[in-house]
C-alpha positions as CSV (number, residue, x, y, z in Angstrom):
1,X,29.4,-8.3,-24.5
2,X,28.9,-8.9,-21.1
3,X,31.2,-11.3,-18.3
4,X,30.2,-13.9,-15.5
5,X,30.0,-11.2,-13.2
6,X,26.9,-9.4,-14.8
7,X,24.4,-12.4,-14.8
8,X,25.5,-13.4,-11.4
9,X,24.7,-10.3,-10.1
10,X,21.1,-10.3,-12.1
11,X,20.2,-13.6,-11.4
12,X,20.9,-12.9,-7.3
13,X,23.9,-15.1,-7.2
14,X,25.9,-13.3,-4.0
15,X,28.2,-16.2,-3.5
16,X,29.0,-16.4,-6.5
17,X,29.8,-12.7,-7.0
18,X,32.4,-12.8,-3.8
19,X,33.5,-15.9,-5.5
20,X,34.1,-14.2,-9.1
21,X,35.8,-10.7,-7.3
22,X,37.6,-12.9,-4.7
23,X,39.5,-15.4,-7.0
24,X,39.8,-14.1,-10.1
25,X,40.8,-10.4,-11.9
26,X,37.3,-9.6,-13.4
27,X,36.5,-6.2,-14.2
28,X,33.9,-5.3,-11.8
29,X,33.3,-2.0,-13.6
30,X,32.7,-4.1,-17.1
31,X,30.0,-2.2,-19.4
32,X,28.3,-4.9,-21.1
33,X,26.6,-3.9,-24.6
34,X,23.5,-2.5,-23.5
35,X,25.7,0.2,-21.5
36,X,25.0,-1.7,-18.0
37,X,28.0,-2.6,-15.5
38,X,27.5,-5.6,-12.8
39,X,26.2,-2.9,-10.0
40,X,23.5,-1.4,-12.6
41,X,22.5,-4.8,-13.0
42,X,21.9,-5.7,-10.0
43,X,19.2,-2.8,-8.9
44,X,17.7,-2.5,-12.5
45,X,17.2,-6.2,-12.9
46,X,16.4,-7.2,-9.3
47,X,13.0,-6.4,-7.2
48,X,15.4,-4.7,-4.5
49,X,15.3,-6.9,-2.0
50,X,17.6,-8.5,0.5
51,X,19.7,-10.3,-2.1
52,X,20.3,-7.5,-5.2
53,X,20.7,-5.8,-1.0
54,X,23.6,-7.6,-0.7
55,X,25.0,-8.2,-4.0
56,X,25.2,-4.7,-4.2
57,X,27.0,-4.4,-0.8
58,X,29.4,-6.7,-2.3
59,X,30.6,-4.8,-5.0
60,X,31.0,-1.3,-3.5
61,X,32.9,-3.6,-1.0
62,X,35.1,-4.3,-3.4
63,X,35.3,-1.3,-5.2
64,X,33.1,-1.2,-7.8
65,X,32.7,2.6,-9.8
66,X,29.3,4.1,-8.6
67,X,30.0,7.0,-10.8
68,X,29.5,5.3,-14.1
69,X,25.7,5.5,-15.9
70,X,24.2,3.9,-17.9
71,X,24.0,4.5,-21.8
72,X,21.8,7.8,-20.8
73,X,24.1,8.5,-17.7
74,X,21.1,7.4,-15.1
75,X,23.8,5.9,-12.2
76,X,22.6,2.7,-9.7
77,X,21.9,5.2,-7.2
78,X,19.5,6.9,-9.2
79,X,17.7,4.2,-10.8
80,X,17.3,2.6,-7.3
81,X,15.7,6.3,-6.2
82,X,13.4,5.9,-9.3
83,X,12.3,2.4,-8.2
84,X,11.8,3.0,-4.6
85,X,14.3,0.6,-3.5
86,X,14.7,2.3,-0.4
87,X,17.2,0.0,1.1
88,X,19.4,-0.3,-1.8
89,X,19.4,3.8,-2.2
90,X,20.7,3.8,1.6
91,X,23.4,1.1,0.9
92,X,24.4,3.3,-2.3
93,X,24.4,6.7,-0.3
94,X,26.3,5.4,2.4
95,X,29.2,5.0,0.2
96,X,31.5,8.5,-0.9
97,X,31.5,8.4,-4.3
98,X,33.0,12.0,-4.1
């Protein structure tokens, strides 16, 4: 249920996430079957440092939905708040999702 873009982003594969949004049409916003997309991913499954950092940088670069939750409607931005991935909350506040 899920695409190449999801484990790249999990696994902390930047390159390979501007290569996957770069050269080919991949849903960025893909909801896999446990209700994540890519940019959930990437702060739930990551320890919020400098590479989920930039992974996650890369897909709001390239337009990735920050609006979309999870399966209880908890956003990226929120669980990076509940983490205390202070970084990544900057990164995700620092884009209008308004």
């Amino acid at each position: 249920g899920g695409s190449a873009l999801i484990p790249a982003c999990h696994h902390g594969y930047p390159e390979c996430v501007l290569e996957l949004l770069t050269t080919t049409d991949i849903d960025i916003d893909h909801i896999n079957n446990l209700g994540w997309t890519a940019l959930i991913e990437a702060v739930i499954l990551s320890d919020g440092g400098p590479v989920h950092q930039r992974i996650v940088q890369i897909l709001i670069d390239h337009g990735a939905d920050l609006s979309i939750g999870d399966n209880e409607g908890v956003t990226a931005l929120e669980h990076a708040r509940n983490r205390g991935y202070v970084e990544m909350v900057r990164i995700l506040e620092s884009t209008d999702i308004r």
